[in-house]
C-alpha positions as CSV (number, residue, x, y, z in Angstrom):
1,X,-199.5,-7.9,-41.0
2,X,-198.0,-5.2,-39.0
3,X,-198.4,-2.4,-41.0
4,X,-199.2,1.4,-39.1
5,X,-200.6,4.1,-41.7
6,X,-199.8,7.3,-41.2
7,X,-201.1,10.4,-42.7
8,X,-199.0,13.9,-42.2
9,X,-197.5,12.5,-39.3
10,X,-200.7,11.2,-38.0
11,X,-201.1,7.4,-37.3
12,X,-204.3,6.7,-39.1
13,X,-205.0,2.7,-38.4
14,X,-202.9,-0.5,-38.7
15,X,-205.1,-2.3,-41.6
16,X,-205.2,-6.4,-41.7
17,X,-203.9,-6.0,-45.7
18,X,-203.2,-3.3,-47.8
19,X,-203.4,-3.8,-51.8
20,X,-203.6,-2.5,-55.4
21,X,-206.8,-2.0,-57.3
22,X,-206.2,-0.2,-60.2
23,X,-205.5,3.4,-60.0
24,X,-206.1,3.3,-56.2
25,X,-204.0,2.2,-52.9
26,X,-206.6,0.4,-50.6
27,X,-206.7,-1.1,-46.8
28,X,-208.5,-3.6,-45.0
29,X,-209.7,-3.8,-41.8
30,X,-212.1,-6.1,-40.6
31,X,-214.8,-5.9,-43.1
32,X,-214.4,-2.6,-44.7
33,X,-212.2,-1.0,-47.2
34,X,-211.0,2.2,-47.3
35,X,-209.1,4.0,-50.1
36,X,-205.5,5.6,-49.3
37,X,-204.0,6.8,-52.0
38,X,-204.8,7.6,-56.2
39,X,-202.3,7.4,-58.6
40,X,-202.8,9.1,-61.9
41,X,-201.9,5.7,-63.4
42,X,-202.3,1.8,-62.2
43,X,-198.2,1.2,-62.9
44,X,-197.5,4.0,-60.1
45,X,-200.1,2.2,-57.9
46,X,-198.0,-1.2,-58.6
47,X,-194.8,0.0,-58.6
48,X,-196.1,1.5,-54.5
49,X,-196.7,-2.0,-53.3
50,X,-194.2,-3.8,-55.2
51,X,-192.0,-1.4,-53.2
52,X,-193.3,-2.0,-49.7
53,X,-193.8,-5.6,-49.9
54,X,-190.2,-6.7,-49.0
55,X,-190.6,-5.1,-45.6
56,X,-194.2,-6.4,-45.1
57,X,-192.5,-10.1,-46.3
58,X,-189.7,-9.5,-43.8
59,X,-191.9,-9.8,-40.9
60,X,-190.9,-6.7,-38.7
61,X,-192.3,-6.0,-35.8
62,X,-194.0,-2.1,-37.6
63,X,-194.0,-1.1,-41.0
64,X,-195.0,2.2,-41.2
65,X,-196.4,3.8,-44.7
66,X,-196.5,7.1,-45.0
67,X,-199.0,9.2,-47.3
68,X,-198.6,13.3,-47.9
């Protein structure tokens, strides 16, 4: 997975996988987790990843995800 995370314009990390868990947007890298983003409800959290995952299935070369 290619993705770069980006935070006001600022690349954060590029994470091995980057999932749903509940309320909460989360990342993986190596062994630890680290929470990106909280929705006020799980089906905003869903509908975020649902969203992203055709360019992560796509196989570019960067997908970039950008958080306010």
């Amino acid at each position: 997975m290619n993705v770069v995370i980006r935070y006001k314009g600022t690349i954060l990390f590029s994470p091995d996988a980057i999932y749903c868990e509940g309320v909460m947007i989360k990342a993986k890298k190596g062994l630890d987790h680290y929470i990106l983003c909280e929705y006020k409800d799980s089906q905003s959290a869903e509908r975020f990843i649902s969203e992203i995952w055709p360019e992560l299935k796509e196989g570019k070369d960067e997908v970039f995800i950008n958080f306010e």
